[in-house]
PDB file of N, CA, C and O in Angstrom:
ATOM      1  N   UNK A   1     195.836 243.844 137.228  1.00  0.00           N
ATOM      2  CA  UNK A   1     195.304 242.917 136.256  1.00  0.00           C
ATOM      3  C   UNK A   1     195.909 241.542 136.523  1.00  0.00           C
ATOM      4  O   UNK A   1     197.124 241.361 136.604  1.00  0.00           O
ATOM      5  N   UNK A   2     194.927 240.518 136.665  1.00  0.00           N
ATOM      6  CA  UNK A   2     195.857 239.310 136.744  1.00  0.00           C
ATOM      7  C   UNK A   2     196.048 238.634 134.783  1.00  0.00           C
ATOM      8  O   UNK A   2     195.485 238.491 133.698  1.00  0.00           O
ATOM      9  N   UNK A   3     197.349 238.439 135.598  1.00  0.00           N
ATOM     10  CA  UNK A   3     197.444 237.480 134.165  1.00  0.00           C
ATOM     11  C   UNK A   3     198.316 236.194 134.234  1.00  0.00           C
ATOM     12  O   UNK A   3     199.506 236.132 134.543  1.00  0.00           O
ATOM     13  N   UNK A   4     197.414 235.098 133.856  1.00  0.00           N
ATOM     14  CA  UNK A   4     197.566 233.971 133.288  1.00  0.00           C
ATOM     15  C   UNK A   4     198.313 232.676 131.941  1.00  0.00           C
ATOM     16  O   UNK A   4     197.856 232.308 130.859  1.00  0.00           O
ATOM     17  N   UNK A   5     199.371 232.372 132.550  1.00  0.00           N
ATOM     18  CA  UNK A   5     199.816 231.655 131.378  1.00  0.00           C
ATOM     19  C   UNK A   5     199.793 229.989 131.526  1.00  0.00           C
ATOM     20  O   UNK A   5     200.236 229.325 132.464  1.00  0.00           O
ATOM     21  N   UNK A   6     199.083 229.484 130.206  1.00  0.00           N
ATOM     22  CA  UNK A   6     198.731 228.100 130.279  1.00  0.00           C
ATOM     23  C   UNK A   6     200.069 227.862 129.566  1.00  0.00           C
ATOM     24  O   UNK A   6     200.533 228.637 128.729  1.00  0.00           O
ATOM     25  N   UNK A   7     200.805 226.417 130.081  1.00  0.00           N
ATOM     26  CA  UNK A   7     201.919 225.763 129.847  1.00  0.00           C
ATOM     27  C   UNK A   7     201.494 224.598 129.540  1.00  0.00           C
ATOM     28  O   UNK A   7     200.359 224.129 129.627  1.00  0.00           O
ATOM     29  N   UNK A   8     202.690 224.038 129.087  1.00  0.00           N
ATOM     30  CA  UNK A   8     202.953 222.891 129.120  1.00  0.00           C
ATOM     31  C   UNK A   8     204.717 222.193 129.234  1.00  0.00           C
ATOM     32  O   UNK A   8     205.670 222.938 129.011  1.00  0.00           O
ATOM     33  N   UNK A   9     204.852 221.209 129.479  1.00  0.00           N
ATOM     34  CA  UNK A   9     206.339 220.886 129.350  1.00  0.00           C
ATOM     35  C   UNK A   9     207.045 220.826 128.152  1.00  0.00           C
ATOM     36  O   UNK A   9     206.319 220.620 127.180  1.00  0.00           O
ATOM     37  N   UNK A  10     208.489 220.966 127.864  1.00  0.00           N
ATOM     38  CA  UNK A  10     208.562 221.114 126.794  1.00  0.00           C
ATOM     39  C   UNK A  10     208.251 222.208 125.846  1.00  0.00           C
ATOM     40  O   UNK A  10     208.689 221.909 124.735  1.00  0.00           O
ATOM     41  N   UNK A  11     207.696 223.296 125.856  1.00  0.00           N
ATOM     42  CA  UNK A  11     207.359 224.292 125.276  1.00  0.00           C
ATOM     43  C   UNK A  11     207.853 224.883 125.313  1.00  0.00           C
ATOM     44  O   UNK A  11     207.695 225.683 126.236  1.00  0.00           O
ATOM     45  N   UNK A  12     209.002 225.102 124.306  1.00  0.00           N
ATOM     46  CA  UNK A  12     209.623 226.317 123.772  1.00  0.00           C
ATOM     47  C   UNK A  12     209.097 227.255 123.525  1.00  0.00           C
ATOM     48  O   UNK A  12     209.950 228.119 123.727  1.00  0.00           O
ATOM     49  N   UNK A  13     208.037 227.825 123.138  1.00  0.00           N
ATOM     50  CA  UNK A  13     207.397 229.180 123.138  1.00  0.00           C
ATOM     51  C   UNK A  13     206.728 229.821 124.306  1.00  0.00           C
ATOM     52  O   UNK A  13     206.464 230.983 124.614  1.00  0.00           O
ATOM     53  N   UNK A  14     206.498 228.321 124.999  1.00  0.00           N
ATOM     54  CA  UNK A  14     205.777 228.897 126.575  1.00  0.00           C
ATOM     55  C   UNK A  14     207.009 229.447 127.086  1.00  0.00           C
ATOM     56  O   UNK A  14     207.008 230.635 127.407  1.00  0.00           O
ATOM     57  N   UNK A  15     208.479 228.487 127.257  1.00  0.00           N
ATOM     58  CA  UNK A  15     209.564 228.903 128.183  1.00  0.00           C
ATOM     59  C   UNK A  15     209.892 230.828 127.591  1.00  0.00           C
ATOM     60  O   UNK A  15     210.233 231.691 128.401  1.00  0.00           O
ATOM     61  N   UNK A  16     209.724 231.057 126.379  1.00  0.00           N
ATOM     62  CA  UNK A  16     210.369 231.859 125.995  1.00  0.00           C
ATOM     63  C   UNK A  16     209.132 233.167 125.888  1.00  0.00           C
ATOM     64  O   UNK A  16     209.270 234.097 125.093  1.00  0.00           O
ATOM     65  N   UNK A  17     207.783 233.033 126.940  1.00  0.00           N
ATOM     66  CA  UNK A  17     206.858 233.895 126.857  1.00  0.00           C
ATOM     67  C   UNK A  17     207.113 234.141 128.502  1.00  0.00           C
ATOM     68  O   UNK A  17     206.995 235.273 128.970  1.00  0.00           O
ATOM     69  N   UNK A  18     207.428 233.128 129.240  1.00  0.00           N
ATOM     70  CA  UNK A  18     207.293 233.167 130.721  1.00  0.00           C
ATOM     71  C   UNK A  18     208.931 233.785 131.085  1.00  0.00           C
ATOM     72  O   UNK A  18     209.111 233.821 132.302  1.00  0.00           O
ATOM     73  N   UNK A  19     210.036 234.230 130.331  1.00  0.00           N
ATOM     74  CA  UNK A  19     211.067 234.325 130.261  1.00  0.00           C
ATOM     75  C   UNK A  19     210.838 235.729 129.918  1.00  0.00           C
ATOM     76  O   UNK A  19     211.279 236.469 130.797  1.00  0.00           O
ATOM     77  N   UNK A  20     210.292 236.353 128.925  1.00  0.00           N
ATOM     78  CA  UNK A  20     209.876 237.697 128.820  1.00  0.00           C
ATOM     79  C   UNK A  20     209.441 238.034 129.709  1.00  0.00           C
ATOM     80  O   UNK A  20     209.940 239.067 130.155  1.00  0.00           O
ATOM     81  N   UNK A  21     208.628 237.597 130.268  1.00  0.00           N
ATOM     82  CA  UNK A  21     207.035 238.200 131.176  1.00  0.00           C
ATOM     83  C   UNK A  21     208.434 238.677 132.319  1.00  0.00           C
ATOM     84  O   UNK A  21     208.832 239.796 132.643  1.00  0.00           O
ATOM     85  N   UNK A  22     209.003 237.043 132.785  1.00  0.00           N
ATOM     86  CA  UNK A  22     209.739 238.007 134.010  1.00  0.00           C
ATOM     87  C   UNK A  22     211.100 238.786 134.147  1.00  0.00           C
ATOM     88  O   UNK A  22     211.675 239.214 135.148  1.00  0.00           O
ATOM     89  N   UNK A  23     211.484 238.838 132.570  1.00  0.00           N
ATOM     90  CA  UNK A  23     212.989 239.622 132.435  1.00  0.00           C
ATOM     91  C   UNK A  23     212.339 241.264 132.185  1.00  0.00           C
ATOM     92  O   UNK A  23     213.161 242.167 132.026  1.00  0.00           O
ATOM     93  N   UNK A  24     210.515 241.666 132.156  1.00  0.00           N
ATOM     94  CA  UNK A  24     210.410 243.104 132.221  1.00  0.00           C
ATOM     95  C   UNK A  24     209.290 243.218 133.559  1.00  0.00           C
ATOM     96  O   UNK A  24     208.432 244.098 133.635  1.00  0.00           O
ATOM     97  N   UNK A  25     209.506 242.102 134.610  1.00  0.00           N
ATOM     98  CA  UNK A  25     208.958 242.252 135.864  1.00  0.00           C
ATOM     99  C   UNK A  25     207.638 242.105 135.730  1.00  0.00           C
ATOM    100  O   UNK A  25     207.086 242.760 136.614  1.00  0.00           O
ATOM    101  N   UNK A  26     206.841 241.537 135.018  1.00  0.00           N
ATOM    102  CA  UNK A  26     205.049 241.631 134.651  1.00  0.00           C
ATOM    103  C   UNK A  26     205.200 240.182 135.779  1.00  0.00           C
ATOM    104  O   UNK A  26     206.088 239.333 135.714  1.00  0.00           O
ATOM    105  N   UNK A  27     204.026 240.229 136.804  1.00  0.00           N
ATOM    106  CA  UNK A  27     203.952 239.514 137.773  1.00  0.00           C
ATOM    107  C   UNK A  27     202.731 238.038 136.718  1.00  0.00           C
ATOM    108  O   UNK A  27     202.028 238.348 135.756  1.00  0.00           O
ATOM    109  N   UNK A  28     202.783 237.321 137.002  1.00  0.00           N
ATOM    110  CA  UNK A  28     201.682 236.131 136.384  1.00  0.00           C
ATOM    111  C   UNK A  28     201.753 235.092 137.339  1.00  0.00           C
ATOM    112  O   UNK A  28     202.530 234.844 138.261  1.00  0.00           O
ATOM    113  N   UNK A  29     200.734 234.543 136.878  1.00  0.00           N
ATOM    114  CA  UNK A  29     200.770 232.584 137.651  1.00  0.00           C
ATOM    115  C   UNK A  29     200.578 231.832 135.940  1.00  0.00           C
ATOM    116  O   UNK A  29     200.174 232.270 134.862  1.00  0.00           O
ATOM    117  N   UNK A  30     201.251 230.150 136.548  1.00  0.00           N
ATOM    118  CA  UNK A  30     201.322 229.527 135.123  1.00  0.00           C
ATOM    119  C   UNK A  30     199.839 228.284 135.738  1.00  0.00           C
ATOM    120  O   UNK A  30     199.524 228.004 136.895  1.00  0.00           O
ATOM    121  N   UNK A  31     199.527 228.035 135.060  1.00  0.00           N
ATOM    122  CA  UNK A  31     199.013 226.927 135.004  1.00  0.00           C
ATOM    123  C   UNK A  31     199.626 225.640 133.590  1.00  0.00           C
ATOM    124  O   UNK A  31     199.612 225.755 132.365  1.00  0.00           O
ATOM    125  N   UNK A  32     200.153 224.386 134.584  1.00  0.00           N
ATOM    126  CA  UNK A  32     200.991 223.375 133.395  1.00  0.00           C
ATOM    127  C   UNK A  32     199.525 222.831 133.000  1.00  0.00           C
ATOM    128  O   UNK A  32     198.738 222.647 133.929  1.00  0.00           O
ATOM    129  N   UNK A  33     199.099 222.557 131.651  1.00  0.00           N
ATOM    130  CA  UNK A  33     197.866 221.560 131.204  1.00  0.00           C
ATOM    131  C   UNK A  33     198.001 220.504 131.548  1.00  0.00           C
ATOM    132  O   UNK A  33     197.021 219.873 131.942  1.00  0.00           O
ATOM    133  N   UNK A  34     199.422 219.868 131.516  1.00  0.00           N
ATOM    134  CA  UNK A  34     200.038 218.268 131.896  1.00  0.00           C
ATOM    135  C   UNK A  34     199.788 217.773 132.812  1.00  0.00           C
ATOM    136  O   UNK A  34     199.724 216.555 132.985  1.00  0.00           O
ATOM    137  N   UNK A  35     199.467 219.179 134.104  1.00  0.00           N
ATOM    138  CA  UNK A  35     198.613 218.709 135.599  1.00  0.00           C
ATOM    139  C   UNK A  35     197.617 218.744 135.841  1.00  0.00           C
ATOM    140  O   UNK A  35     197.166 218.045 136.748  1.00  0.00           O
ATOM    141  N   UNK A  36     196.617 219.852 134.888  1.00  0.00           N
ATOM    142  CA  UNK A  36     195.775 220.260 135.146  1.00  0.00           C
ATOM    143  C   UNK A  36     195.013 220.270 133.840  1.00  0.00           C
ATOM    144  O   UNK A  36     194.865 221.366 133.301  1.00  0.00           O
ATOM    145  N   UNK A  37     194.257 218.650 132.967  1.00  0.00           N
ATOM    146  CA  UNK A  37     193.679 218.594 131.959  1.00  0.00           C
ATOM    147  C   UNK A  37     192.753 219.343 131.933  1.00  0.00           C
ATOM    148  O   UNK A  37     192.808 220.192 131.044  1.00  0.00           O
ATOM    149  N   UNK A  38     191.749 219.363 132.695  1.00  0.00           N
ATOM    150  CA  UNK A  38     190.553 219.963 132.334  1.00  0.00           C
ATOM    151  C   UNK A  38     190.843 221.258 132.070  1.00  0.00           C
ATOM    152  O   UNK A  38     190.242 221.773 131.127  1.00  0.00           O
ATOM    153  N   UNK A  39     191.955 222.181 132.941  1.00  0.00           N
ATOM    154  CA  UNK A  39     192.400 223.728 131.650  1.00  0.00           C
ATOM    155  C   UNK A  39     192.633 223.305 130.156  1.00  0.00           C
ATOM    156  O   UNK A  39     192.240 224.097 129.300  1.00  0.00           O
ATOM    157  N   UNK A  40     193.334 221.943 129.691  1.00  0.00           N
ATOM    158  CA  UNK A  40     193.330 221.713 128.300  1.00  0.00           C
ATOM    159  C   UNK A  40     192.243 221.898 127.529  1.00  0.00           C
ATOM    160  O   UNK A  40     192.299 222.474 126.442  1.00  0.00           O
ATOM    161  N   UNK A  41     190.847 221.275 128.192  1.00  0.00           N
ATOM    162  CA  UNK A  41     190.044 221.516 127.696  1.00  0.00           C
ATOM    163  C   UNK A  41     189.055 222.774 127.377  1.00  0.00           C
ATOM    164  O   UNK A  41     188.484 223.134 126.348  1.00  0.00           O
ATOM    165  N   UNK A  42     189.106 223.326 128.814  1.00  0.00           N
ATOM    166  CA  UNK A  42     188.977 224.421 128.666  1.00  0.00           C
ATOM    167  C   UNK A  42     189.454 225.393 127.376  1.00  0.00           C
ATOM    168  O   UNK A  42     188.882 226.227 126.674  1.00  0.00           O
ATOM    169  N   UNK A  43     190.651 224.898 127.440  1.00  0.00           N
ATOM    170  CA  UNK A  43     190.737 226.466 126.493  1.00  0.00           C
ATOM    171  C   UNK A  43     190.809 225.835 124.627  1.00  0.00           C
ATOM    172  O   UNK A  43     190.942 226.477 123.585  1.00  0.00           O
ATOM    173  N   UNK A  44     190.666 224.459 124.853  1.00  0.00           N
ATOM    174  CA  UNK A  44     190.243 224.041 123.269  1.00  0.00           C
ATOM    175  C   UNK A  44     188.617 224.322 123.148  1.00  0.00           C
ATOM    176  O   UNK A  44     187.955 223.974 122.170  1.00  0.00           O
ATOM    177  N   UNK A  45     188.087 225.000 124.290  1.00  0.00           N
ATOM    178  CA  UNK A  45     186.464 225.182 123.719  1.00  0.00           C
ATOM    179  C   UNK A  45     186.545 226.410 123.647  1.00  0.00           C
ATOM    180  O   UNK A  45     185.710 227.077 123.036  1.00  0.00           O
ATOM    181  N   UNK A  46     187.617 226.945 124.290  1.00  0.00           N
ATOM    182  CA  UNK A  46     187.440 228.615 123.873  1.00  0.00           C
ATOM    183  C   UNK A  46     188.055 228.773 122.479  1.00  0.00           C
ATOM    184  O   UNK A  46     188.026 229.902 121.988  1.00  0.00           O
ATOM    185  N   UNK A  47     188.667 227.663 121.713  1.00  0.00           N
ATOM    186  CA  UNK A  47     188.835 227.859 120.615  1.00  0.00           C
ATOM    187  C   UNK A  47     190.581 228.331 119.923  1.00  0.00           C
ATOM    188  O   UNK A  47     190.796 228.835 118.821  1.00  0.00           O
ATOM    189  N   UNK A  48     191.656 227.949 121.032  1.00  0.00           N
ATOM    190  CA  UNK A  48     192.739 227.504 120.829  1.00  0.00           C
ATOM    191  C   UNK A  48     193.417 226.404 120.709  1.00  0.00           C
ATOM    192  O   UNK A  48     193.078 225.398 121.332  1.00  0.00           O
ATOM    193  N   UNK A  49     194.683 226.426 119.734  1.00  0.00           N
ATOM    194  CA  UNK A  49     195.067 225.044 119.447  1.00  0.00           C
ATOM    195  C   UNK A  49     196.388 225.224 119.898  1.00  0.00           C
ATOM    196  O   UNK A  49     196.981 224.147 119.836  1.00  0.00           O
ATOM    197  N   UNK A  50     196.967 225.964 120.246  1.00  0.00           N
ATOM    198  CA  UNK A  50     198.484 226.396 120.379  1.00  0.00           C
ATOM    199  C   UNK A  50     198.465 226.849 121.743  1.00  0.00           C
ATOM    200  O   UNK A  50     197.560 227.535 122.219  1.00  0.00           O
ATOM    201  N   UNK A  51     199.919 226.282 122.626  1.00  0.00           N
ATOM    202  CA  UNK A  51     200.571 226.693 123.898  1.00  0.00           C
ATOM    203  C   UNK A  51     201.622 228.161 123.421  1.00  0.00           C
ATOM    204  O   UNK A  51     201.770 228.348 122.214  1.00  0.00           O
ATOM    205  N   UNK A  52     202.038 228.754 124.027  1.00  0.00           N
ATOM    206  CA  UNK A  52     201.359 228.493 125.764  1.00  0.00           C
ATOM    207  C   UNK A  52     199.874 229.818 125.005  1.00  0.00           C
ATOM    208  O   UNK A  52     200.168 230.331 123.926  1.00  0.00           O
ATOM    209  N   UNK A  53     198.569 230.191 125.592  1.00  0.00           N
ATOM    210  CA  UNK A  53     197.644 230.740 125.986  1.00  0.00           C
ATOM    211  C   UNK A  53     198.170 231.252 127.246  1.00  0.00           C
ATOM    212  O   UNK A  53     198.625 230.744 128.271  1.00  0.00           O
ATOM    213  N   UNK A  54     197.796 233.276 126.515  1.00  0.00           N
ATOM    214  CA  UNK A  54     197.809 234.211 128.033  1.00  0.00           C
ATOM    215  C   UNK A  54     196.927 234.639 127.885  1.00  0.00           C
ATOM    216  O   UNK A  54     196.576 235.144 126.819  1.00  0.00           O
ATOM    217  N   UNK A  55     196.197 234.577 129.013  1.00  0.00           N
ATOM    218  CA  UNK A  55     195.007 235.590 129.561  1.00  0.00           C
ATOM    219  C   UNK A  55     195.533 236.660 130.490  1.00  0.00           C
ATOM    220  O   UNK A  55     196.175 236.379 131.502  1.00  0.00           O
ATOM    221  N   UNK A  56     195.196 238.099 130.057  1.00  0.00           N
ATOM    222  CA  UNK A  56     195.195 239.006 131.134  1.00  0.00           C
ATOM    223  C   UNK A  56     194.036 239.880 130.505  1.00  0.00           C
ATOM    224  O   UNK A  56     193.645 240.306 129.419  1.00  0.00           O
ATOM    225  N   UNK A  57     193.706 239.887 131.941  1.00  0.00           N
ATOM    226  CA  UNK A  57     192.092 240.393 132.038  1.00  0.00           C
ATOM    227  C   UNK A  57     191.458 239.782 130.880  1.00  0.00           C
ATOM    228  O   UNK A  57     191.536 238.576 130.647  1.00  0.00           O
ATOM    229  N   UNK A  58     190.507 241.050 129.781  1.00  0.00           N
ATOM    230  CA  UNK A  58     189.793 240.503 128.702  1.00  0.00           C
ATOM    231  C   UNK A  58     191.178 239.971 127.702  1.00  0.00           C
ATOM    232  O   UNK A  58     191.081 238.839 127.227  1.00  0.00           O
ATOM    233  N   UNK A  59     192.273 240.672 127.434  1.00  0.00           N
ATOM    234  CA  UNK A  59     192.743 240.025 126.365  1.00  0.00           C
ATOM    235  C   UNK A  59     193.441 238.716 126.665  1.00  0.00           C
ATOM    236  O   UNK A  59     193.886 238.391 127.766  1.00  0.00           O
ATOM    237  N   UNK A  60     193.482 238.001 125.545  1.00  0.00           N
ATOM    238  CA  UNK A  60     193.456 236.786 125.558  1.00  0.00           C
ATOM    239  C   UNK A  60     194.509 236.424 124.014  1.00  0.00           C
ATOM    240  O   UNK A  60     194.192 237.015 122.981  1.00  0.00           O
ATOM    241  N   UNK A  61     195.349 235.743 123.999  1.00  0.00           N
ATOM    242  CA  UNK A  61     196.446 234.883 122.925  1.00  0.00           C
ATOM    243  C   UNK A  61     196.690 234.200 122.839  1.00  0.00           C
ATOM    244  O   UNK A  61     196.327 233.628 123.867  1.00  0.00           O
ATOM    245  N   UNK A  62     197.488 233.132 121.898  1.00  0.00           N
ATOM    246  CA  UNK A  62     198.159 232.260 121.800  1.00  0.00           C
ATOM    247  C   UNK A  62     199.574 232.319 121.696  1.00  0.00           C
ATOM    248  O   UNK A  62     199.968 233.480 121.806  1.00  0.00           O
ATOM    249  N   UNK A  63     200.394 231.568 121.540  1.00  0.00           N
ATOM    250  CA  UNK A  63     201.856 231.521 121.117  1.00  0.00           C
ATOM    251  C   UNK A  63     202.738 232.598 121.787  1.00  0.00           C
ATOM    252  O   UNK A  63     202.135 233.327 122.574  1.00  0.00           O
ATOM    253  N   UNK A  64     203.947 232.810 121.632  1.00  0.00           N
ATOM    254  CA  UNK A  64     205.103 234.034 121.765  1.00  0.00           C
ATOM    255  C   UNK A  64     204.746 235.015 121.258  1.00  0.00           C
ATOM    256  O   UNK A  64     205.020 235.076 120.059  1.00  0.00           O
ATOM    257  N   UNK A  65     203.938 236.315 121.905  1.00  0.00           N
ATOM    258  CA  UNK A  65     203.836 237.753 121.183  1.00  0.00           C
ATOM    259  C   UNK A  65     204.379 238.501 121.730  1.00  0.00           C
ATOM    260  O   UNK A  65     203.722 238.877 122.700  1.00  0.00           O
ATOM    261  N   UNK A  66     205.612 239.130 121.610  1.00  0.00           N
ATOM    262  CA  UNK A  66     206.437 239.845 122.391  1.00  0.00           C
ATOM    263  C   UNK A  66     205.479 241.429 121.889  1.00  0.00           C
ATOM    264  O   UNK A  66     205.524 242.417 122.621  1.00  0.00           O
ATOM    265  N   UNK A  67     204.820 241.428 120.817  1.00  0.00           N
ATOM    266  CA  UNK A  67     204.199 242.702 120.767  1.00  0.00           C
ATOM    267  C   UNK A  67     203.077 243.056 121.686  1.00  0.00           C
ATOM    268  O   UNK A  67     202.794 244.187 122.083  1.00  0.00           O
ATOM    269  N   UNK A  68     202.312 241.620 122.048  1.00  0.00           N
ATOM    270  CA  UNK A  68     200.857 241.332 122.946  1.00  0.00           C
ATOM    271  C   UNK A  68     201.498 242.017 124.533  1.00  0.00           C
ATOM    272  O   UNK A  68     200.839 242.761 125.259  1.00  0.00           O
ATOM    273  N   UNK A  69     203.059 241.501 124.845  1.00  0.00           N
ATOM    274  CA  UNK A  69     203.520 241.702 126.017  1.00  0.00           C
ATOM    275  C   UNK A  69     204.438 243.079 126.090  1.00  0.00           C
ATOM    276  O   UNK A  69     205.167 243.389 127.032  1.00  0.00           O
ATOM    277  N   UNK A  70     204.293 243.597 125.252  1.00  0.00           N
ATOM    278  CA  UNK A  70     204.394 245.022 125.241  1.00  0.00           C
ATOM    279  C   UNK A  70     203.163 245.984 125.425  1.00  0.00           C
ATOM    280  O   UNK A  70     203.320 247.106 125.906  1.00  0.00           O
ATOM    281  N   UNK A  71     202.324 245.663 125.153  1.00  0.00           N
ATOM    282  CA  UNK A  71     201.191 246.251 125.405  1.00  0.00           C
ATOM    283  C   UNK A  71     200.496 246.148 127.168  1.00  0.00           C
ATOM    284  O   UNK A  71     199.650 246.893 127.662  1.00  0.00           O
ATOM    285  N   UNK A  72     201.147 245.061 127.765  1.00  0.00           N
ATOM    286  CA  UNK A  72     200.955 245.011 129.259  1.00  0.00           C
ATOM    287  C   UNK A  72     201.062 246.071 130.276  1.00  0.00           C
ATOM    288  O   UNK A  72     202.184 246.559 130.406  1.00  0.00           O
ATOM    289  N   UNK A  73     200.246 246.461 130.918  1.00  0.00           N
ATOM    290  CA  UNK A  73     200.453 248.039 131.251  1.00  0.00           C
ATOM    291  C   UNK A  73     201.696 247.344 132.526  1.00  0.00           C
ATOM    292  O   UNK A  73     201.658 246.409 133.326  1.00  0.00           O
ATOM    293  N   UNK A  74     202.693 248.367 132.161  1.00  0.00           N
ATOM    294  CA  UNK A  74     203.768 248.515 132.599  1.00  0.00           C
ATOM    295  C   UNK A  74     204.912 248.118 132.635  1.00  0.00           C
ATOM    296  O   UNK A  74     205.856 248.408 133.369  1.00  0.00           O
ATOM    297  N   UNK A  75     204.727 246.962 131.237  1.00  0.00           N
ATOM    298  CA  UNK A  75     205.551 245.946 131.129  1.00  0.00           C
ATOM    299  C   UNK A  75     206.723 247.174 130.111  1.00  0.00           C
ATOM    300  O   UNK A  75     206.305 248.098 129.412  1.00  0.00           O
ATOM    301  N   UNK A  76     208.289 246.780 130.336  1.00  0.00           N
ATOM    302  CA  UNK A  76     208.873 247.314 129.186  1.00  0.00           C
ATOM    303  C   UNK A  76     208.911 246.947 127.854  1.00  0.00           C
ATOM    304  O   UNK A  76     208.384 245.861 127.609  1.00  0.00           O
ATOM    305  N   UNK A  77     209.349 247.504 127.004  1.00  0.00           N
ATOM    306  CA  UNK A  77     209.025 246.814 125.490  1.00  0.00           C
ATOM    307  C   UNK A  77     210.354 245.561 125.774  1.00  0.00           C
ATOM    308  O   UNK A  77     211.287 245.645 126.572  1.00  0.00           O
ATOM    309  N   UNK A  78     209.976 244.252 124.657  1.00  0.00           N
ATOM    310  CA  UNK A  78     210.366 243.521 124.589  1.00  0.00           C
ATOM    311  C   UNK A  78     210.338 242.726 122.931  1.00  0.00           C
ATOM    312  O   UNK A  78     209.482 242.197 122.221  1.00  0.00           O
ATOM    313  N   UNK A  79     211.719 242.998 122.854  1.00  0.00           N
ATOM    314  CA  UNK A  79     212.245 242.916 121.559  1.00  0.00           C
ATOM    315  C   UNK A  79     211.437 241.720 120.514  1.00  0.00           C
ATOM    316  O   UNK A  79     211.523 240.502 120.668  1.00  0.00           O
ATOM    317  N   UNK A  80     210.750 242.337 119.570  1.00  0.00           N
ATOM    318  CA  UNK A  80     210.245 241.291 118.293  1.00  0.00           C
ATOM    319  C   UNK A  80     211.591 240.776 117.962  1.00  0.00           C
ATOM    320  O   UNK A  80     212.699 241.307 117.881  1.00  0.00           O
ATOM    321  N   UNK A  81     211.103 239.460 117.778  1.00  0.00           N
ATOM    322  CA  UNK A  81     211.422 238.274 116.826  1.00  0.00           C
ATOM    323  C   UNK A  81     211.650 238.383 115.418  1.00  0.00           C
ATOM    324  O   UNK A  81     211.896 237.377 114.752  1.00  0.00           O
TER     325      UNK A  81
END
């Protein structure tokens, strides 16, 4: 499954989603919005307002869900907030 995390600088919830992802080995690519506007836009027409946005495969989020990234097939659980 690929999965996708939209960033930005400064984002404390992005640093601390991309910090999970690789302290239980789940492989991703980031895309920063700051380089790459037109993903900004993109994903304000899909109807998010909040960083960081993960896509893997169909599912799709906003913000820090350590429960969303437990559900990653193969990812280990990773402690709620």
């Amino acid at each position: 499954m690929r999965i996708t995390i939209y960033t930005r600088n400064d984002c404390v919830q992005c640093h601390a989603t991309k910090r999970a992802m690789e302290n239980r080995g789940v492989e991703f690519e980031m895309v920063n919005v700051d380089h790459v506007p037109q993903a900004a836009d993109e994903l304000r027409a899909m109807g998010f307002r909040q960083l960081p946005v993960v896509v893997a495969g169909e599912t799709k989020w906003s913000g820090f869900r350590p429960d969303m990234i437990n559900r990653l097939p193969g990812a280990p659980r990773v402690a709620s907030a």
